[in-house]
Structure formats: C-alpha cells, structure tokens
C-alpha positions in Angstrom: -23.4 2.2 27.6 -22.0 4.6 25.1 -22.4 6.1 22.0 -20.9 8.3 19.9 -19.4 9.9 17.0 -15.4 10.3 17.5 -14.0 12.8 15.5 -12.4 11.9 12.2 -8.8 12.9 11.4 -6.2 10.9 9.4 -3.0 9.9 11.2 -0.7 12.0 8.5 -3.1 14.9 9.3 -3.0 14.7 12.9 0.0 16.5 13.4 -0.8 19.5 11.6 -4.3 19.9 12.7 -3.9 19.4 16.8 -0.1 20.1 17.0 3.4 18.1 17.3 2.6 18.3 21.2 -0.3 16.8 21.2 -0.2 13.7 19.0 2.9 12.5 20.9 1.5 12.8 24.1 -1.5 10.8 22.8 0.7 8.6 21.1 3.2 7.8 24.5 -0.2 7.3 26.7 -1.6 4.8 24.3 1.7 3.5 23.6 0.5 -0.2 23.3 -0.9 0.6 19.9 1.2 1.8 16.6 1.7 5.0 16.2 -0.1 5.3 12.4 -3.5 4.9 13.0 -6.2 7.1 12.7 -7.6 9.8 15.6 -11.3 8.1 15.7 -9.4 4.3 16.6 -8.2 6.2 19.9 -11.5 6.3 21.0 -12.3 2.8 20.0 -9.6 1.6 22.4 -10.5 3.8 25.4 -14.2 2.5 25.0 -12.1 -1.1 25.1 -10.1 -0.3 28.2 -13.6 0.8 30.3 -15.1 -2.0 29.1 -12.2 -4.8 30.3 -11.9 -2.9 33.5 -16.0 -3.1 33.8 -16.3 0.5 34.3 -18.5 0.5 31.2 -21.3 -2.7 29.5 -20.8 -1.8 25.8 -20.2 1.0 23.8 -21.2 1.6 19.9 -18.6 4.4 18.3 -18.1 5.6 14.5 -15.2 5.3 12.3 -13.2 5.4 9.1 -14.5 2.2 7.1 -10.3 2.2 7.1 -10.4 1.1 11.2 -11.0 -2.5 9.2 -7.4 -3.2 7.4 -3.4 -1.8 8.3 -2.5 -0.6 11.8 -6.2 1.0 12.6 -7.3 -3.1 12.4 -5.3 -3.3 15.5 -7.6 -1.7 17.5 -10.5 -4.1 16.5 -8.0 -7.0 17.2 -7.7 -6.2 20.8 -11.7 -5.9 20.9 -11.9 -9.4 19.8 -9.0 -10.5 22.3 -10.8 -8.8 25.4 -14.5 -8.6 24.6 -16.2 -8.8 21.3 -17.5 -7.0 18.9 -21.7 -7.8 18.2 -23.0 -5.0 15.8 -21.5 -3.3 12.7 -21.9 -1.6 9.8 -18.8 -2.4 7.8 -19.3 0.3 4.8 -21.9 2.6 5.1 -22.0 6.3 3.1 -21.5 9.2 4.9 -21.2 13.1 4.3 -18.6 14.9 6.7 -17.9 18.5 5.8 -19.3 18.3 2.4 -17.2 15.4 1.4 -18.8 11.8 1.1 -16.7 9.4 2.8 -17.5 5.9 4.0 -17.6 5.1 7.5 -18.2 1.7 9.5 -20.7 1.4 12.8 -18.6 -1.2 16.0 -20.6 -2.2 18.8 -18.6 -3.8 21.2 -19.1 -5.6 24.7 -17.6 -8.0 27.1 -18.3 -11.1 24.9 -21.6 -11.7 26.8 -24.1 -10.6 24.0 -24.4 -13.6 22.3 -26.3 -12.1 19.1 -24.4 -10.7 15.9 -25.6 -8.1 13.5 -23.5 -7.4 10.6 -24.6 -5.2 7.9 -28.6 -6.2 9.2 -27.9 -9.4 9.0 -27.8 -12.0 11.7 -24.4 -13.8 11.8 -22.6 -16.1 13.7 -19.7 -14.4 14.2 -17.9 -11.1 13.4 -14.4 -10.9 12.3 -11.8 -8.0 13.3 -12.0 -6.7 9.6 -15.8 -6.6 10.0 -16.6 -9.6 7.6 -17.8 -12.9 8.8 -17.2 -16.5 7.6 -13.1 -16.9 6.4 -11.4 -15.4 8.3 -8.7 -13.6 6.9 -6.8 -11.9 9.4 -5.4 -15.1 10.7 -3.3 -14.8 8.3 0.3 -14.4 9.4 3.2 -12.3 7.4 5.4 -15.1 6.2 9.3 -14.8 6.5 10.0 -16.0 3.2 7.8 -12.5 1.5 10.2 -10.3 3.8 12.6 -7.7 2.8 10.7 -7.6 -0.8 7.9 -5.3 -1.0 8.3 -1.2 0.5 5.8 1.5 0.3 8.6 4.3 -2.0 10.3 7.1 -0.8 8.0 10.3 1.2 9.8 13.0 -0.5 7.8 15.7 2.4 8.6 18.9 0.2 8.7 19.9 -3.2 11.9 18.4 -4.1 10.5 17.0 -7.5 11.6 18.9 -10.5 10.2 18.9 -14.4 12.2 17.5 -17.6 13.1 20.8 -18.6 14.5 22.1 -15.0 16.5 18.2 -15.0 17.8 19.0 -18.3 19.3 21.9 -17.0 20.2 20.3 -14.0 22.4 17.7 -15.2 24.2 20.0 -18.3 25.6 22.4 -14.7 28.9 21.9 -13.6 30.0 21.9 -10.2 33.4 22.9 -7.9 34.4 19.9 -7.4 33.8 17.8 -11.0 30.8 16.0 -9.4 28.1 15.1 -11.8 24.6 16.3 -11.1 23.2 12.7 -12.1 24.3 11.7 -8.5 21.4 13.5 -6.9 18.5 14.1 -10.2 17.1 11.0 -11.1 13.7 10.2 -12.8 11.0 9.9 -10.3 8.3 6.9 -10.8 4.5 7.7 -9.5 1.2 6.3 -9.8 1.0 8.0 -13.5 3.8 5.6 -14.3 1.6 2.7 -13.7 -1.7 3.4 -14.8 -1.3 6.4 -17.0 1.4 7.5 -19.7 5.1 8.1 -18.1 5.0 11.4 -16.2 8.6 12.4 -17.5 9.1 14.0 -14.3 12.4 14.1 -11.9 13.1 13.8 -8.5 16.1 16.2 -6.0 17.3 12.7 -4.1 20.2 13.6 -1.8 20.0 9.6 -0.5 19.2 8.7 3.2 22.4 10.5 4.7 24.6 12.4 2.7 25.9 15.7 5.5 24.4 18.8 4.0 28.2 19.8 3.1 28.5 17.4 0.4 25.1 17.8 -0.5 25.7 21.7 -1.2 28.5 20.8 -3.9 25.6 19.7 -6.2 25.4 23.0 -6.6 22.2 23.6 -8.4 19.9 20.6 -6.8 21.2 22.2 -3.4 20.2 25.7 -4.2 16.5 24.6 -5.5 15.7 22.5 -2.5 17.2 25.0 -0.2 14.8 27.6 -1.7 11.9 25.7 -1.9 12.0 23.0 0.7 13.4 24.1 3.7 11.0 27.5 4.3 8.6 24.7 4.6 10.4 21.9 6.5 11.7 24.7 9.1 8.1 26.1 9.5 6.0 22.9 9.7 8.4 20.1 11.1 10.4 20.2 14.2 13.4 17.4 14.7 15.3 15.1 12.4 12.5 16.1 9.8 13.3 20.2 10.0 17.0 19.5 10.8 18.1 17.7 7.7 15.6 19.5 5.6 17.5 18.5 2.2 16.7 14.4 3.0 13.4 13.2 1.7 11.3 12.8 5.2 11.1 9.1 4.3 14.1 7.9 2.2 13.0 4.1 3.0 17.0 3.1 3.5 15.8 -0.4 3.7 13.8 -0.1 0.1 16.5 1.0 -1.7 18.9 -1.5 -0.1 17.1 -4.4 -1.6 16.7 -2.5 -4.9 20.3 -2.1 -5.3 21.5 -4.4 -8.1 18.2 -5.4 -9.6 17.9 -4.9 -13.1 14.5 -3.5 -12.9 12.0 -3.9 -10.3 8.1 -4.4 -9.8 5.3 -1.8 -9.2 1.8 -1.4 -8.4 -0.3 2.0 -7.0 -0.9 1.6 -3.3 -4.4 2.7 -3.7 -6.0 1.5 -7.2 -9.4 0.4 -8.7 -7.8 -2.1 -10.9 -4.1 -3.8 -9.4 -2.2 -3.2 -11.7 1.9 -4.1 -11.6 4.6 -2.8 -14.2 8.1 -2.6 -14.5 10.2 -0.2 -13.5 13.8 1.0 -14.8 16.2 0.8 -11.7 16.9 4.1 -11.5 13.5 5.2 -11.0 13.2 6.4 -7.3 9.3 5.3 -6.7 7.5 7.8 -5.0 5.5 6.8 -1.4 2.0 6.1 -4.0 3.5 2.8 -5.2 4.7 -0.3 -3.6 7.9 -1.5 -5.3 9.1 -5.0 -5.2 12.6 -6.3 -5.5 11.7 -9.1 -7.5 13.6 -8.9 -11.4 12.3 -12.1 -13.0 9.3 -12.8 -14.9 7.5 -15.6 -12.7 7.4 -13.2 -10.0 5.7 -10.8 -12.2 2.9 -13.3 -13.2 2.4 -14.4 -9.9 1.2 -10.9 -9.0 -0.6 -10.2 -11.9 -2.4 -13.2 -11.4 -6.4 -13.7 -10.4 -4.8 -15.6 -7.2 -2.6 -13.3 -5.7 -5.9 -10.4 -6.8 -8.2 -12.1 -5.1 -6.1 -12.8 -1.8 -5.3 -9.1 -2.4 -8.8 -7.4 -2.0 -9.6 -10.1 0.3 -6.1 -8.5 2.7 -6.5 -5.0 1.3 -9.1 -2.2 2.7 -11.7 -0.6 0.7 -10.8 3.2 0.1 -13.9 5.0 -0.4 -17.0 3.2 -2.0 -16.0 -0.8 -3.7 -15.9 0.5 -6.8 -12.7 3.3 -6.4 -11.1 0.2 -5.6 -9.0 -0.8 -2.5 -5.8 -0.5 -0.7 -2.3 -2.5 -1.2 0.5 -3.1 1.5 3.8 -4.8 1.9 2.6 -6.2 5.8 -0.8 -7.0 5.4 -1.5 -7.9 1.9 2.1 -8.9 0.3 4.1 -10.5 3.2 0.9 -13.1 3.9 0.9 -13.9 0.8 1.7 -17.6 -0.3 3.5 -18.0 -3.5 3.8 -21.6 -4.7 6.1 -23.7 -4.7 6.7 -24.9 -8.3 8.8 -27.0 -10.9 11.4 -25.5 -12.9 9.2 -26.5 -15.4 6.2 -24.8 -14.0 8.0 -21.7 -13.2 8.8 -20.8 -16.7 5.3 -21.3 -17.9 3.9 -19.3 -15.6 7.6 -17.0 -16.5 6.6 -17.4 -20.5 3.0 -16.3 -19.9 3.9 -13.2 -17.7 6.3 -12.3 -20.9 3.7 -12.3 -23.0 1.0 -10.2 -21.0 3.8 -7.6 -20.8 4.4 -7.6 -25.0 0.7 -7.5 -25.6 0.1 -4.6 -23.3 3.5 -2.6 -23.8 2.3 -3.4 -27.5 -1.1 -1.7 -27.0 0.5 1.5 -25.2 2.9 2.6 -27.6 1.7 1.0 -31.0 4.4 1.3 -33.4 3.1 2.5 -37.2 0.3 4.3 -36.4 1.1 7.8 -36.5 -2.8 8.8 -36.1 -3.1 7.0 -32.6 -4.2 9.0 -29.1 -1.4 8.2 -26.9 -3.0 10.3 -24.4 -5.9 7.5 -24.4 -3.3 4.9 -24.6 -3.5 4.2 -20.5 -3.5 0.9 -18.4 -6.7 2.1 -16.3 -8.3 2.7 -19.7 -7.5 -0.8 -21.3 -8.2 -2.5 -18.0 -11.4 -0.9 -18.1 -11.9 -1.7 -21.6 -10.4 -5.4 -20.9 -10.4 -6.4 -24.8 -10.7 -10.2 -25.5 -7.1 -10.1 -26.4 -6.5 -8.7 -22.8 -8.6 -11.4 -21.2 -7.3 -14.1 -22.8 -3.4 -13.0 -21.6 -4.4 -13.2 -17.8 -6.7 -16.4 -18.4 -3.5 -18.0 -19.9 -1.3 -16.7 -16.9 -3.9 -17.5 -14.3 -4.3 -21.1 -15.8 -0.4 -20.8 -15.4 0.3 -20.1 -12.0 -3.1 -22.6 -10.6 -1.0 -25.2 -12.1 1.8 -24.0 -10.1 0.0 -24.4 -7.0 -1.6 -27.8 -8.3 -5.1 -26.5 -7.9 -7.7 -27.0 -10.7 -8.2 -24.0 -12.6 -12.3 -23.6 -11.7 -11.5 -22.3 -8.1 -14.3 -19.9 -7.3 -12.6 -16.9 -5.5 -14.1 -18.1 -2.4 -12.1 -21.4 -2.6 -9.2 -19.6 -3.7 -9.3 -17.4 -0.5 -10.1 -20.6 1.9 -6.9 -22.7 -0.3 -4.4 -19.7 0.4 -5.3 -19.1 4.4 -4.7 -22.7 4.7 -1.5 -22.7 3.0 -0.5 -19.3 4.6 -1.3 -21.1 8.0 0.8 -24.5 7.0 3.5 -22.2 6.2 3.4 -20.2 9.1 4.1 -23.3 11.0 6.3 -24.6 9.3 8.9 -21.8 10.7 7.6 -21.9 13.8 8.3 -25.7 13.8 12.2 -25.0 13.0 
C-alpha cells in the first residue's frame, strides 16, 4: 500500500519549472495519456500501473481537485477501467506555499474492496469525476457540436498593444502601401464579457505569414521584434522560439470557422456566473474565452439558458472553492451537449426571447440619458450578482423557451434536467454510431 502526497505543478508550468528536457521525456514514457495534464496525475497512473500488474494492493495519493474534469479526468478513467477507485475526497481546502487551493483525496485498488467512501459518506459507487449517482462522464462529444466551439488564440508574449499605441499603429505608412489594419486588430478578453470593453488591441501576424512579409508592417514588426522575441528566444526552444512573431497558439482551426460570421458567441473559460456575449468579428478572442461560431439568436438562447447551465457545471470542473465558479470547455462541456431539436416555430421563440435578454441587458450597460450613471459599475458580473427581477424574468422567459423546445415541462428540477440530457446525449450518440 501507498500513500502520498505527489507534488503539485500545473501542466503550462511544467515546462518552465523542471525544464523542456524533462517534461518530454515524461510525456514520451507515459505516452498513453495526453500531454496537458497536470504533474500530480503522473503519479496517479504509475500507482495504476503497479496496481494492474499486482506489484502493489492499493494506493491513496493527493491531487488538484482539477484531476476530476478535462484531460487530468483521464487518469481516473483508466482507474475505473482497470481497478477502482473506493475512497475520496472530491474538494477539500488546502494551503500549499501560502496559497489556499483545493485539492481532492483517490484511493484506488484492484476493484476488490467492495466499500465506498465519498466525502465520509458511504456510497454505492464512485464515478471517475469523483461524484456518485448520474453519471456524467458517459457522456460522449457529439459530431453534430464539432468544429463550433475553440478555446481563443495563446498570444505567448506581449504582443497586445493599448488604443493609443493602435492609433498610432494604423495612421503609419509602410514600403509597400500595406495597411497596418492587416495585422492590429481589437483583441476580445474576459473583461469583454463580464466587465466594460477593455479597448485594448492585439499584434496578430495570422497562423503563417513568413517573417519577410510580416516585417513590411513595419511598425507591428518592430514592436514585437522588441518585445517578444528576447522572450520567445530565451524561454522556448522549436517552432515556438523559431517563428517568434506568430502567437504560440494561433488556433488555425478557430479562426477558420469564424471566417464569415457576422459576429460570434463568447463566454470566460473560467467564471462564477456563465455568462455569453457577442462579439464583433474582428475581435481576435484571447485563450480566457471560448468562442463559438454560432451567428443566430436561438443559438445564443440555448446557451444562455438554465439547461445548457446546469449540464454545464454538471461537465465543467470546479476551479478553486464552488463559489469562484467552475470551468468551461469546447470537448467536455460544449461538444456533449444536446441541443434540441425544434420547430421553426419553436426556434424563433426561443430566437425572440434570446433578442430580448440581449436589449435588456445591453440596455442596462450603457443606459442612454443618464449622464450621472457609473459606467464603471455598469458590469455583467455585477448585474448577475445583483440579478434584478427584470433580469430574472428575461432568462425565466428564455428558459420556459428553450424547455418547450426540447418538449419537456418547464418544472424540471436540475437533477432531472441532468438525467433528461445524458439520456438524450446517449440516444444521440447512437444514433451515429448506428449510421
């Protein structure tokens, strides 16, 4: 038996605290999980291993509370395919170098303890996201949600600029006629969502362009070859320090489905309340938000609805206690995600009712005729906290809306709601299959 206390490092951290070296050797010999998971799930998975090949009983190990949702869940899944997991704390407080984070407890065995402890409690089961009862990581990422939802662009250097430095930016001239508005573009963050418009700007040289045509935007060029590649030369090796003018994650793919929309959707990765806005199309979203390429209203309501919130913190992962709210993601959360199936009919109520949450709140955020108002005050976080009647009444409208689109009465305790939309995920899931 073991126990133990692995040590805990996140998987964007990894390479600058142990070294380039390191993490890919460690990711090549434990090649048969993904590569984005946190150092402690290592651990978790050679405690596994010992354990299938009977050089160990059962072992008891630390983690993240984050080892419960995204790739890190992977490791739990291959407990529960091999052995099984019989003790845990799922989200317990914890102090690690003066910070409180949240941690969760795994025993694990062979499958032959036939007790379960979760949280104190005696259950009959325990799932691989550490809950018990529904089981929600059956759920299977359905075709029909791909190619929609993308974490934004990882700019990995300071390539975004202020309104005053774009200004000047896009009044330069350059050799060959180009215009500066090729490569400056307005740069949409988490601040765009739940806080006043950060009126900031973005250096975007797109996925590819060869560093020689990138250089004739003169004055972009010059910036980010001042202040990005020092850092990409001294802290990246590879494709990363080599093209040191790209953004280090340009998501090609995002932008591809973008392309022609007249606008697209929004919500923070990580967020207290989910909140989804729209953004203007040539917004570049930053790697904070999720952005849909969804244009149309009824998409809008759908995810601004109590159905699609409820399946959402019932996919997502806590990030620190419940109450700093939990975490969003195009695999996990989004593509599982069963939309219904509607009417025309249906679809422009629930179109008709998203139209006018939008009004009310763009309304509220930037009220016209009164001169005296706090526009710094003026937030989403701060009327979602607030939630006016007014406010309430909107989403109770739209979440009436899209039940009916579903043809489910509009009582459904969010316990039903969950158990309804794993069923249908399921049925749709085989339904492809069955093709």
């Amino acid at each position: 038996m073991v126990v133990g206390n692995p040590p805990f490092l996140g998987d964007k951290l990894m390479i600058g605290a142990l070294g380039e070296s390191y993490v890919d050797t460690l990711r090549r010999v434990y090649d048969r999980l993904p590569g984005a998971i946190d150092l402690c799930a290592y651990w978790h998975e050679k405690a596994r291993a010992a354990i299938e090949d009977g050089r160990l009983s059962r072992a008891g190990l630390l983690a993240t509370q984050g080892i419960r949702g995204g790739e890190n869940r992977v490791v739990l899944e291959r407990i529960k395919r091999t052995g099984d997991v019989f003790f845990a704390y799922a989200d317990e407080p914890w102090v690690l170098a003066g910070a409180a984070v949240h941690i969760s407890f795994v025993g694990q065995d062979d499958g032959s303890q036939h007790d379960r402890t979760l949280d104190g409690r005696a259950v009959a089961s325990i799932n691989a996201n550490l809950t018990t009862g529904l089981d929600l990581t059956r759920a299977r990422r359905l075709a029909e949600n791909s190619g929609i939802a993308f974490v934004g662009d990882q700019k990995g250097g300071p390539f975004e600029i202020d309104d005053k430095t774009a200004e000047a930016m896009l009044a330069a001239t350059n050799p060959d006629g180009r215009s500066n508005s090729d490569v400056v573009r307005p740069w949409a963050t988490g601040l765009d969502v739940q806080g006043r418009p950060s009126q900031m700007w973005i250096i975007d040289f797109g996925t590819d362009l060869p560093e020689n045509e990138s250089e004739l935007y003169e004055a972009p060029f010059e910036y980010v070859r001042e202040r990005v590649r020092p850092q990409r030369i001294g802290l990246r090796r590879g494709r990363h320090a080599a093209r040191w003018w790209i953004h280090e994650e340009p998501r090609p793919g995002m932008r591809r489905a973008l392309a022609g929309h007249s606008r697209y959707i929004a919500t923070i990765r990580h967020s207290k309340h989910r909140l989804f806005a729209w953004m203007a199309p040539e917004s570049l979203p930053d790697s904070a938000l999720i952005a849909f390429a969804r244009d149309d209203d009824y998409a809008f309501g759908v995810l601004h609805s109590r159905v699609h919130e409820v399946w959402a913190r019932g996919t997502g992962t806590q990030v620190r206690e419940v109450e700093s709210g939990f975490r969003y993601t195009p695999t996990s959360t989004f593509e599982t995600f069963p939309f219904p199936r509607p009417k025309d009919e249906q679809c422009e109520v629930v179109a008709e009712a998203a139209r006018d949450l939008d009004r009310l709140r763009t309304g509220w955020l930037n009220p016209t005729g009164s001169p005296g108002a706090d526009l710094a005050k003026r937030t989403l976080t701060n009327l979602y906290n607030a939630r006016p009647s007014w406010l309430a009444r909107a989403h109770d409208l739209l979440d009436d809306a899209v039940l009916a689109a579903y043809g489910w009465p509009a009582d459904l305790s969010s316990e039903e709601l969950l158990a309804r939309l794993l069923a249908l995920n399921l049925a749709r899931s085989e339904e492809r299959s069955e093709r």
